[in-house]
VEXDREN-2710 file (C-alpha; in Angstrom, 1 decimal):
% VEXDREN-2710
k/r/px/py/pz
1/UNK/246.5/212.6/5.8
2/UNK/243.4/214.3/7.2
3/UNK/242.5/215.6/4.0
4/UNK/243.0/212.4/2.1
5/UNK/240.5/210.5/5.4
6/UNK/238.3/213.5/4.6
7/UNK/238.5/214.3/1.3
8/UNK/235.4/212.4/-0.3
9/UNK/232.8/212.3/2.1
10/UNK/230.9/215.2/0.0
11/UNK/231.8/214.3/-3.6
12/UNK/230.0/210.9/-3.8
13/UNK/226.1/210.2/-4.1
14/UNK/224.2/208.1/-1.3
15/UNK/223.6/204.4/-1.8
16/UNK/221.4/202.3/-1.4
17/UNK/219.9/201.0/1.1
18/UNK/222.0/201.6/4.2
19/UNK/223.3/205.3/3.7
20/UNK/219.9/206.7/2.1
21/UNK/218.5/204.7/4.7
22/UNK/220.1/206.1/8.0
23/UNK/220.4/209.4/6.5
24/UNK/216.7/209.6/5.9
25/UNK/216.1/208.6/9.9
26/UNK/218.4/211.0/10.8
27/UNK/216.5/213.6/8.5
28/UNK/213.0/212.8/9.7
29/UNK/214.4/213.1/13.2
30/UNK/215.9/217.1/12.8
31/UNK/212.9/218.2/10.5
32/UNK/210.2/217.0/13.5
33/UNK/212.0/217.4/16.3
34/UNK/210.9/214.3/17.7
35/UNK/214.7/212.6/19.2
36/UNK/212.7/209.8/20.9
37/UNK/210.9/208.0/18.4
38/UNK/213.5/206.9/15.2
39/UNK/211.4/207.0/12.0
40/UNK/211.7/206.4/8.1
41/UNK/209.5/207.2/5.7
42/UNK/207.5/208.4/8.9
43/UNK/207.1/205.3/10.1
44/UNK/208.1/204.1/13.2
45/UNK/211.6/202.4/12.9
46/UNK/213.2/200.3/16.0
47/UNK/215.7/198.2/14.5
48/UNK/218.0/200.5/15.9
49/UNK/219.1/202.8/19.1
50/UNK/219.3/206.4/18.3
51/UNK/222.6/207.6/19.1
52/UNK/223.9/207.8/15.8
53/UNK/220.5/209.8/14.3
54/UNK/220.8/211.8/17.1
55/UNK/224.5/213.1/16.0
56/UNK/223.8/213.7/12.4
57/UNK/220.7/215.0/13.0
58/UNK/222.7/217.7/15.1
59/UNK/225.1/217.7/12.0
60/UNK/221.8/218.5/9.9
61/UNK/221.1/221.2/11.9
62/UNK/224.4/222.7/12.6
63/UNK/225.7/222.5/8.7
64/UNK/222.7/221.8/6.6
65/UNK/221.5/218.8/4.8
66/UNK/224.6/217.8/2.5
67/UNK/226.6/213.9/1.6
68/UNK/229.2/215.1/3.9
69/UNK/227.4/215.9/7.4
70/UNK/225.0/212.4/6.2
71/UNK/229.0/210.7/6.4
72/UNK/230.7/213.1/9.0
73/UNK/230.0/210.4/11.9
74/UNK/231.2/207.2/10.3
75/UNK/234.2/209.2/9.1
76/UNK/234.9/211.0/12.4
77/UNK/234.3/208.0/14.5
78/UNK/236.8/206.2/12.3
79/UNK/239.3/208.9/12.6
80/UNK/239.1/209.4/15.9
81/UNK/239.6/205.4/16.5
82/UNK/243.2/205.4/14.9
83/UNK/244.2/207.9/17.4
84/UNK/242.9/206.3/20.6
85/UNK/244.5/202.9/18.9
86/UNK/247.6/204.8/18.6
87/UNK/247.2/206.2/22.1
88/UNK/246.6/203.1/23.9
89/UNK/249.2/200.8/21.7
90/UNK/251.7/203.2/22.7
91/UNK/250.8/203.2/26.8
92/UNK/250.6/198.9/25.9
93/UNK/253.1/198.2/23.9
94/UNK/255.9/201.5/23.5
95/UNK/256.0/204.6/21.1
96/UNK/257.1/202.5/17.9
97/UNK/253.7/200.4/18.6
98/UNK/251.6/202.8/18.9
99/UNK/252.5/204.4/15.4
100/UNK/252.7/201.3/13.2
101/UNK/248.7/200.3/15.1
102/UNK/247.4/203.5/13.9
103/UNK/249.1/202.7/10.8
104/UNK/247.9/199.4/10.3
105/UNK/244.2/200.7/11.4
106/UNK/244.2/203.4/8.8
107/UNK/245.4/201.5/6.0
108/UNK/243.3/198.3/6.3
109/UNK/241.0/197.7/3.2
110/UNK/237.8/197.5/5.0
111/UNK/237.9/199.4/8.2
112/UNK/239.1/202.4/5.1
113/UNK/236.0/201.8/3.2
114/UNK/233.1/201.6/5.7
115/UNK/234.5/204.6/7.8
116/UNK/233.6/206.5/4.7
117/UNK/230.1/205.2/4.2
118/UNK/227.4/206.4/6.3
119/UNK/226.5/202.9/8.3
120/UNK/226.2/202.1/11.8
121/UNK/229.2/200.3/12.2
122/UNK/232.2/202.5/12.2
123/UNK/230.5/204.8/15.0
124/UNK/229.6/200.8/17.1
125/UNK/233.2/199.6/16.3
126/UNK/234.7/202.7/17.3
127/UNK/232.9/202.5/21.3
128/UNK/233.8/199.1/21.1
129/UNK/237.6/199.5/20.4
130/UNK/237.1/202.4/23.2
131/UNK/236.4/200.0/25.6
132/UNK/239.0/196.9/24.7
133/UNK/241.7/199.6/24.7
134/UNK/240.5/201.6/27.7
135/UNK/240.1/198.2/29.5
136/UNK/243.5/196.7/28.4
137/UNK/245.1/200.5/30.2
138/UNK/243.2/199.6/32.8
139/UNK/244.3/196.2/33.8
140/UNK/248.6/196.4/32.6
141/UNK/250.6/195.3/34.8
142/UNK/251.8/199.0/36.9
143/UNK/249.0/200.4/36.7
144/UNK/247.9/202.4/40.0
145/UNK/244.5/202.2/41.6
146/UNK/243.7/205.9/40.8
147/UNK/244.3/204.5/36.9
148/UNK/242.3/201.9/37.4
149/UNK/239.7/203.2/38.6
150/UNK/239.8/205.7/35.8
151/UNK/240.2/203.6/32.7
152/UNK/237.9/201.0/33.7
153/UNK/235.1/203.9/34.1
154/UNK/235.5/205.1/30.3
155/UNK/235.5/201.6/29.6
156/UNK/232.1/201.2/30.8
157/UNK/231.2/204.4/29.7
158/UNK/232.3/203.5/25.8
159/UNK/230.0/200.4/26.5
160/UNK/227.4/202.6/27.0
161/UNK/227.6/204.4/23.9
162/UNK/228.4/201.2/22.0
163/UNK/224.6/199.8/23.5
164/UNK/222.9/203.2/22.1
165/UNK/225.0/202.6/18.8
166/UNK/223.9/199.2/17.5
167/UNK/222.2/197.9/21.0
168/UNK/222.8/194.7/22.9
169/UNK/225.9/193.2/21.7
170/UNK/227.8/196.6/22.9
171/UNK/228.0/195.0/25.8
172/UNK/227.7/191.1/25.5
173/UNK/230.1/190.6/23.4
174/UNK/233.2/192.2/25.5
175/UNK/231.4/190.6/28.4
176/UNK/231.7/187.3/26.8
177/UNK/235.3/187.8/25.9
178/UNK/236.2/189.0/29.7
179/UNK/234.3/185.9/31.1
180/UNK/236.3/183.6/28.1
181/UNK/239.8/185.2/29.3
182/UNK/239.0/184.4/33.0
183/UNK/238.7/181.1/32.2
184/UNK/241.0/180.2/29.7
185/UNK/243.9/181.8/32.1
186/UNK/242.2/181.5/35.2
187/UNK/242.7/184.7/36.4
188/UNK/239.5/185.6/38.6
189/UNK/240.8/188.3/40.3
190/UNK/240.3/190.4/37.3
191/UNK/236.6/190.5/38.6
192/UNK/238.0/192.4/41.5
193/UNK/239.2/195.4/39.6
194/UNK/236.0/195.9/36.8
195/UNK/234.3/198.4/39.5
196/UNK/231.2/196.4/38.9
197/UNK/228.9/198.8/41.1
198/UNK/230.1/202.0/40.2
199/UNK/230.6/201.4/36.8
200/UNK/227.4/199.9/36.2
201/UNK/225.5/202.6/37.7
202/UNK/227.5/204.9/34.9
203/UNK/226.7/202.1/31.8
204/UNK/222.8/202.7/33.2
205/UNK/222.6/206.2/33.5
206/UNK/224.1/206.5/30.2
207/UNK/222.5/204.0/28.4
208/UNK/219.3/203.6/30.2
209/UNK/217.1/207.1/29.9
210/UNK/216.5/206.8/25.9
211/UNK/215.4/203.0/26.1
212/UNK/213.0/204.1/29.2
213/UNK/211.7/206.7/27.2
214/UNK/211.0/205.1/23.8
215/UNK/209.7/202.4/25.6
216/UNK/207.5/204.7/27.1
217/UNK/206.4/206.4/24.3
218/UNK/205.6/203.1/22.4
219/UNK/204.9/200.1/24.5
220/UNK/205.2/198.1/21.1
221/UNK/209.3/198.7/21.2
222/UNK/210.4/196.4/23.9
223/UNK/209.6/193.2/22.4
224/UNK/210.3/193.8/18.9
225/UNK/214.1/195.4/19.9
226/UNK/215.1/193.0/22.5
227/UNK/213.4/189.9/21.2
228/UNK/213.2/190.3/17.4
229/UNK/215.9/192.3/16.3
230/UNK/218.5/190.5/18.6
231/UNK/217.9/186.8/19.5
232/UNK/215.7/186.3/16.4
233/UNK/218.3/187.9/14.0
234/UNK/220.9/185.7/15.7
235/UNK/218.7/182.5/15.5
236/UNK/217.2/182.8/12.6
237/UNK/217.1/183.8/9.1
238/UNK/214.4/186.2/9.3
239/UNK/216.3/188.8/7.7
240/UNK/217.5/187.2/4.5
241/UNK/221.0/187.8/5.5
242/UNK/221.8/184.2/5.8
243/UNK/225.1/183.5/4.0
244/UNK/227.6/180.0/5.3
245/UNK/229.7/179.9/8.2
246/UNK/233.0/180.4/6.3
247/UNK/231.6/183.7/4.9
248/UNK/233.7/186.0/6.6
249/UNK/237.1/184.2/5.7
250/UNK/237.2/185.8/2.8
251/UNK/235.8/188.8/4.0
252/UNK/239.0/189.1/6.8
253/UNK/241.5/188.0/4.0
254/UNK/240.8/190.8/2.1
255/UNK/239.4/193.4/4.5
256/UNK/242.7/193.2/6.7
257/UNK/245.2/194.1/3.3
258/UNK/248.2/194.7/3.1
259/UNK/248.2/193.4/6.2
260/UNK/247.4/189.6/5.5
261/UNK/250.5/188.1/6.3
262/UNK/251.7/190.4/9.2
263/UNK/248.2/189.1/10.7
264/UNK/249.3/185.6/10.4
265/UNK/252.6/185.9/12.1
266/UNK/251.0/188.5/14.8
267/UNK/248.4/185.9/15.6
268/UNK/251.1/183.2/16.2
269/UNK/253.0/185.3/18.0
270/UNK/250.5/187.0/20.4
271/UNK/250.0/183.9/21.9
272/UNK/253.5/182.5/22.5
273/UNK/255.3/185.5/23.7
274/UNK/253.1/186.5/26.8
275/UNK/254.5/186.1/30.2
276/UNK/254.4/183.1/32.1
277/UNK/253.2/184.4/35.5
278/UNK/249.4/183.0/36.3
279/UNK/249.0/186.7/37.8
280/UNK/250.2/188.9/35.2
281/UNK/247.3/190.4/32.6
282/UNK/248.4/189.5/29.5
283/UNK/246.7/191.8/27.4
284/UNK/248.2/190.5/23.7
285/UNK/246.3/187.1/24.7
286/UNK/243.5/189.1/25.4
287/UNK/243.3/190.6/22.3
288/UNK/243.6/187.1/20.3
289/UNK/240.2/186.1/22.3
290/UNK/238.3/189.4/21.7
291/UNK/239.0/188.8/18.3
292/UNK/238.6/185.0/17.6
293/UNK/235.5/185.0/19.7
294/UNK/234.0/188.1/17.6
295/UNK/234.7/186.5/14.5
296/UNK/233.2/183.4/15.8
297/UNK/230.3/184.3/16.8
298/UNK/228.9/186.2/13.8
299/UNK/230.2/183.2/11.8
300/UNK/227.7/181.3/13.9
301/UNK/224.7/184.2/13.7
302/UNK/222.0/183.8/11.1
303/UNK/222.5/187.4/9.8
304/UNK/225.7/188.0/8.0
305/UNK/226.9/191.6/6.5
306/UNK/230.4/192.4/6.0
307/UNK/231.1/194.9/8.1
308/UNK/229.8/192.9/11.4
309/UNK/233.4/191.8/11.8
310/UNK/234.2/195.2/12.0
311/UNK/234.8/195.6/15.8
312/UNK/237.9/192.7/15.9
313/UNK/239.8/195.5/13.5
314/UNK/241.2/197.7/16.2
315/UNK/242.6/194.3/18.0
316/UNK/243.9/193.1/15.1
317/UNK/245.9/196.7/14.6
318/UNK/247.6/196.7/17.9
319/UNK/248.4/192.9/17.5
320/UNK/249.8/193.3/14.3
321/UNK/251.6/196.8/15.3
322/UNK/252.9/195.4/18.4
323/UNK/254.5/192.5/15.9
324/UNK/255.4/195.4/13.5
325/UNK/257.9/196.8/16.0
326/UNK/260.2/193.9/16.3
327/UNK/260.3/192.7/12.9
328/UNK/263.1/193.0/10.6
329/UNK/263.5/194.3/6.9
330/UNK/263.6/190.7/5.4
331/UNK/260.7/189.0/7.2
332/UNK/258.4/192.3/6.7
333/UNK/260.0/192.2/2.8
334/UNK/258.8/188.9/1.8
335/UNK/255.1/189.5/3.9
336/UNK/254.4/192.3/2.1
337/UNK/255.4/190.7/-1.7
338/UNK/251.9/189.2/-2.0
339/UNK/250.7/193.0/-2.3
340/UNK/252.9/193.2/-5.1
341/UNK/251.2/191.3/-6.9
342/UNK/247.4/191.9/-6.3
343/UNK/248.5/195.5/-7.1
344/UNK/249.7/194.3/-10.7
345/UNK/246.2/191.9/-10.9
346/UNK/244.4/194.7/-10.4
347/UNK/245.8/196.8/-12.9
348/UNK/245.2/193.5/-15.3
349/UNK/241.7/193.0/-14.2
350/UNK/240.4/196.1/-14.1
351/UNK/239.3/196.5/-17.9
352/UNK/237.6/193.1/-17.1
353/UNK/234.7/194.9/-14.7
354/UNK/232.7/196.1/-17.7
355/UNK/231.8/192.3/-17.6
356/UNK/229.5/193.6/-14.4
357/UNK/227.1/195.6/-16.4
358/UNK/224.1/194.1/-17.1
359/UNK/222.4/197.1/-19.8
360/UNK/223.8/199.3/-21.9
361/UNK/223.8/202.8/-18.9
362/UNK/225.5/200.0/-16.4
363/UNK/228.1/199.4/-19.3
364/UNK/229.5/203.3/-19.4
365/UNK/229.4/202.9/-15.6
366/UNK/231.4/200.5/-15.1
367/UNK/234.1/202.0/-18.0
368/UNK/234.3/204.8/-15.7
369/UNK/234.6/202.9/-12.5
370/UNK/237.6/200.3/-14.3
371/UNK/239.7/204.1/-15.2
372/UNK/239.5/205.0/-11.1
373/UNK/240.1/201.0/-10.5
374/UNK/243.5/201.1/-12.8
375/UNK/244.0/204.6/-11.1
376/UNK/243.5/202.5/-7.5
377/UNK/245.9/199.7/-8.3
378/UNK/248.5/201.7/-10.2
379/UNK/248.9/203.6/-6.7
380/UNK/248.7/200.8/-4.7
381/UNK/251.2/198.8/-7.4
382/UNK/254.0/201.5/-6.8
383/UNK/253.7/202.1/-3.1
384/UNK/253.7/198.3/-2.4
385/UNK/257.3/198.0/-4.5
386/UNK/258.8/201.4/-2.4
387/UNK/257.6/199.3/0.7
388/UNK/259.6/196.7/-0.5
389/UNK/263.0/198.7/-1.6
390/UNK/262.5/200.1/1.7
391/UNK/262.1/197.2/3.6
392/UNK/265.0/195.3/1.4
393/UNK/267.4/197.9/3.4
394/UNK/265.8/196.8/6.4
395/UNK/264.2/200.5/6.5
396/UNK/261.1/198.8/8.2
397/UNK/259.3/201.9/9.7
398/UNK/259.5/203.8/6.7
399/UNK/258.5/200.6/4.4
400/UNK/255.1/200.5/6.5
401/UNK/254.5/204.0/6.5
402/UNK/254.6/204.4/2.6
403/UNK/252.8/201.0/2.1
404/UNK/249.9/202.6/5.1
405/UNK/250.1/205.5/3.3
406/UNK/249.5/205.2/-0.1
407/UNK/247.0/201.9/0.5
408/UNK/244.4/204.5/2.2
409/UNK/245.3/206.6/-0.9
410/UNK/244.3/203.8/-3.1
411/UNK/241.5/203.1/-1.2
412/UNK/240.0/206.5/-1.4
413/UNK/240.5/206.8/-4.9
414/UNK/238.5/203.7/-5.4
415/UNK/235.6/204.8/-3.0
416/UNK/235.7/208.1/-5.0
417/UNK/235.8/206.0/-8.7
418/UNK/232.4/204.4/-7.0
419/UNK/230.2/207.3/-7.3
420/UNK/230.5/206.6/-11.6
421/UNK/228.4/203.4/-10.5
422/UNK/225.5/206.1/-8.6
423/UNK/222.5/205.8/-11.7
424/UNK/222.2/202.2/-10.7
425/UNK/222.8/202.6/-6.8
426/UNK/221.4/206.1/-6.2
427/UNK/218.0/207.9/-6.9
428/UNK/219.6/210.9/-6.8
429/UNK/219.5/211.8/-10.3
430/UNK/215.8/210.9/-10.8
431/UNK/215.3/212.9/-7.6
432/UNK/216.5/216.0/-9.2
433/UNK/214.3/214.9/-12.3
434/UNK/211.2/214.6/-10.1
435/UNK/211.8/218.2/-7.7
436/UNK/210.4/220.3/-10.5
437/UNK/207.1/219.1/-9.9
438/UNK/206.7/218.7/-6.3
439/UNK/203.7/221.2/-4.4
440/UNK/204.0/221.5/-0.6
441/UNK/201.5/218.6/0.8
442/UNK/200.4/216.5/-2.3
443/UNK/200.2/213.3/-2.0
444/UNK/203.4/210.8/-3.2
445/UNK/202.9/207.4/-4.2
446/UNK/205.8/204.6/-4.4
447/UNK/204.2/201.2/-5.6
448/UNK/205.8/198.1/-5.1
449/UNK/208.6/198.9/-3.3
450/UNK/210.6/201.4/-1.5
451/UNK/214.3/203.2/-2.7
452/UNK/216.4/204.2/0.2
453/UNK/217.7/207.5/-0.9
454/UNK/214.6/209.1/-3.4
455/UNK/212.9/210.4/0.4
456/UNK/216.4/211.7/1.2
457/UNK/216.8/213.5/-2.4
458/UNK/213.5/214.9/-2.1
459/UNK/213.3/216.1/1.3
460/UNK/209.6/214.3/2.0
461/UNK/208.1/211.1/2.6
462/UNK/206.1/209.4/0.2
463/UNK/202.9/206.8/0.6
464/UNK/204.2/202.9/0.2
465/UNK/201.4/201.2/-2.1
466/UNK/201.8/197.2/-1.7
467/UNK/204.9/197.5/-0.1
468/UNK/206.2/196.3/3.6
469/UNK/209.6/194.7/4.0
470/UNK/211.6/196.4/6.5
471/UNK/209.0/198.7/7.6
472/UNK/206.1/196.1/8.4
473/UNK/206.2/196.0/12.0
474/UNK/205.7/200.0/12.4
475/UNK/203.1/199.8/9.8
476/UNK/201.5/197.4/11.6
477/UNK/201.6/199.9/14.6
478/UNK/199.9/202.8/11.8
479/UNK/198.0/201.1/9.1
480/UNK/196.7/204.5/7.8
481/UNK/200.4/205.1/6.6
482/UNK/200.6/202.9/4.2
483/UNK/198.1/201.3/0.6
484/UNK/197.6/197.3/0.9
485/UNK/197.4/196.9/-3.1
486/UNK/197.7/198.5/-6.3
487/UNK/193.8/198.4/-6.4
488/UNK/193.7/200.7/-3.7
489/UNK/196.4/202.9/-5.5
490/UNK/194.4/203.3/-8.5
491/UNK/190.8/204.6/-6.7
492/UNK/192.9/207.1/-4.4
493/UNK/195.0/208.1/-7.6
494/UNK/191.6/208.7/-9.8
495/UNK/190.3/211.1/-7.0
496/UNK/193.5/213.8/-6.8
497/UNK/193.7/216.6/-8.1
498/UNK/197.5/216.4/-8.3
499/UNK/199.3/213.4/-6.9
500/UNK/202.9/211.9/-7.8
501/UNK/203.9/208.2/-7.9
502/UNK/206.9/206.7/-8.4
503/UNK/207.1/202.6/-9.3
504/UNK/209.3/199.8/-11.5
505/UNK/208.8/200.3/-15.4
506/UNK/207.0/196.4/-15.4
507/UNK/204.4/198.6/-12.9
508/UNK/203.9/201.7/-15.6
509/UNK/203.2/199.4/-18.3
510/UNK/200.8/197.6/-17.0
511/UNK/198.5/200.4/-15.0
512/UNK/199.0/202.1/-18.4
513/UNK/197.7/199.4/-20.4
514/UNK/194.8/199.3/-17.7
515/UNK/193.8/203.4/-18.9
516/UNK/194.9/204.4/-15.7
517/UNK/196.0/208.2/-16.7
518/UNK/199.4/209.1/-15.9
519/UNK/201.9/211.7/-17.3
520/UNK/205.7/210.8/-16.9
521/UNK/208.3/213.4/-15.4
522/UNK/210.9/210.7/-15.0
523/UNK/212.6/207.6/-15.9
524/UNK/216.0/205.6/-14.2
525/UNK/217.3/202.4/-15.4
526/UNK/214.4/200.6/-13.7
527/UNK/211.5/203.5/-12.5
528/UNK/208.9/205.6/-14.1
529/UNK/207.9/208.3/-12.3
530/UNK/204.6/210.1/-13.4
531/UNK/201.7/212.9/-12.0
532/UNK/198.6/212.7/-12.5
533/UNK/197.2/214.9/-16.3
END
């Protein structure tokens, strides 16, 4: 199944905004050699630590600029988690566990599709589920001091890297979930075996130097990382990600298929079927918190995105593996049936998502995408019912297999049918338009607004012209980077020799219509781009 997990991390376009977006930092960061200070469109850019533009900036350099080494860290990290999750499941649970969690992992909808886009979450979820599973190993019953001692060190070693992933809630979060379990099963002398001191001292000297050293270089970072992008995203809706608190129901219903139902029983189960003993860990328990408080919480946050559930996935695997085991062909027969027939309303529905386009280029889009979307549910339609002929003879291991199997099948080919969709989600083809006419330092104008991927495409920055949003605070740390107004524009355009702008048709019209000369190189569904005569 490598190949499959592999396969398509080259063959599909960027997106916008995220994956032109962190590809671009990451870009920036190998061209100029500067690994301290994150920055797009060469602007400073602190939203985020570095860890992850620090890998595939190393992938830049090692391989080259390509889709596949922008992806190769969300994919690897992803890959990489299924094993430890079948690792740990096994030393947890027994050998049959530890398959069917990898299994379960590997297959579900939406840990399958963001592993394969490049976003910070997969690499953030992966260090998280590092440290659960290294901390469950750690505290099971049996386990010897030496053990431990080791386990609970990765464990706050993964925290580490999970803080210089995506920043604070790397390690709030499991601490939250640790001080929750203490409480709810009033086991304190858990406390006694985190190795506070000497694993503290390891989560510093790991996590510490690059936040010492950006702060360093720009005294501006502190507040704006710490305050604004972590108790103000929380509190607020600053970022216009505010969406109600039920949002992520949906999100888990489908993001955890074909697993839905399993997930119901698991959850029930987890918590009735630990031992009774106050002194015994009871890791399945443990598990039920991390993940209820997870989900919680960024129900409760004022910024919502998908994939911010994603960390409770890898819980949710070995709960739902664990349960997998010890589950007969009937019960696991009539779980899965409600694939059945999402499969077969897919394969109905799928002519319908023309009904998406909104012009005439979005309408042959989306008639390629609904072909890989009847291609999608077709596979997943005829895995699902093998899963349940399997299952029907009480064949339960190899029911979940095939249904795993050929649900990260169907998943793929849908991720790959998403790249027919790229005109209206990537600049990549007005990129290649525009190359032609690029000269080594002229100057590049993009008015009223900024698309994530053209920079990447193009290999350069470009000048914003009346544009902030994400990128105000650093220009407020480098005014010169940036033009105030279209006004401004227009008297630096008049006075170059050659110059290149890019901006929204509504934009070209009207500086046209003002005499403001202009020759066009390019057009997309909704940019001009021009040089000056």
């Amino acid at each position: 199944m490598t190949a499959v997990w592999f396969g398509n991390i080259e063959y599909r376009k960027l997106v916008r905004p995220d994956e032109g977006r962190y590809a671009e930092i990451a870009r920036e960061m190998a061209v100029s050699g500067d690994w301290i200070t994150p920055r797009l469109n060469d602007i400073k850019y602190f939203e985020k630590p570095a860890l992850q533009y620090w890998i595939t900036a190393g992938a830049y350099r090692l391989f080259g600029e390509h889709h596949w080494t922008a992806r190769l860290w969300s994919a690897l990290s992803g890959f990489l988690g299924i094993f430890f999750t079948a690792f740990a499941a096994t030393r947890l649970f027994g050998r049959e566990a530890g398959l069917l969690s990898a299994a379960v992992l590997g297959s579900s909808l939406l840990y399958t599709l963001i592993a394969h886009m490049n976003s910070l979450d997969m690499g953030m979820t992966f260090f998280m589920g590092t440290a659960l599973m290294s901390f469950l190993l750690a505290q099971q019953d049996g386990a010897s001091k030496p053990a431990n001692r080791l386990w609970m060190h990765v464990t706050w070693a993964a925290l580490a890297f999970a803080v210089l992933s995506k920043g604070l809630m790397g390690i709030v979060l499991p601490g939250a979930v640790i001080v929750l379990y203490t409480l709810i099963e009033r086991d304190f002398g858990l406390w006694k075996k985190l190795h506070l001191l000497s694993g503290i001292v390891l989560f510093m000297a790991i996590a510490a130097p690059w936040f010492i050293a950006v702060s360093i270089a720009n005294p501006e970072f502190f507040h704006f990382f710490f305050i604004h992008e972590h108790f103000e995203r929380f509190l607020t809706k600053t970022h216009g990600r505010y969406e109600p608190w039920w949002w992520f129901i949906p999100i888990l219903v489908a993001g955890i298929l074909p697993w839905l139902i399993t997930l119901i029983d698991s959850l029930v189960f987890a918590w009735k079927v630990e031992p009774a003993a106050k002194q015994q860990f009871k890791p399945k328990r443990f598990l039920l918190i991390w993940a209820v408080f997870i989900f919680v919480f960024f129900s409760l946050s004022g910024s919502k995105l998908a994939s911010y559930i994603l960390p409770i996935f890898p819980a949710l695997a070995l709960l739902i593996g664990d349960h997998l085991s010890r589950i007969d062909g009937r019960r696991l027969f009539w779980q899965i049936l409600p694939v059945a027939f999402l499969a077969a309303a897919g394969l109905l529905l799928a002519p319908n998502t023309v009904r998406f386009a909104d012009n005439e280029l979005a309408r042959g889009q989306y008639t390629l995408f609904a072909n890989w979307l009847l291609a999608a549910s077709a596979i997943w339609l005829v895995g699902t019912v093998s899963a349940l002929l399997l299952s029907y003879r009480d064949k339960v291991r190899s029911a979940i297999v095939v249904l795993a199997c050929t649900s990260l099948i169907a998943a793929q080919v849908l991720l790959t049918g998403h790249d027919s969709l790229s005109a209206t989600r990537s600049d990549y083809a007005i990129a290649e338009q525009i190359k032609p006419h690029l000269r080594p330092g002229v100057p590049f104008y993009s008015l009223s607004g900024y698309d994530q991927t053209l920079t990447y495409y193009l290999k350069r920055t470009v000048t914003l012209v009346e544009y902030q949003d994400e990128m105000a605070f650093g220009i407020a740390q480098e005014p010169d980077k940036w033009l105030p107004t279209i006004e401004s524009f227009k008297q630096a355009w008049i006075h170059q020799p050659y110059a290149l702008a890019i901006m929204p048709h509504a934009t070209y019209q009207r500086l046209s219509q003002q005499g403001l000369p202009m020759r066009v190189i390019a057009r997309s569904v909704d940019k001009t781009a021009v040089t000056t005569p």
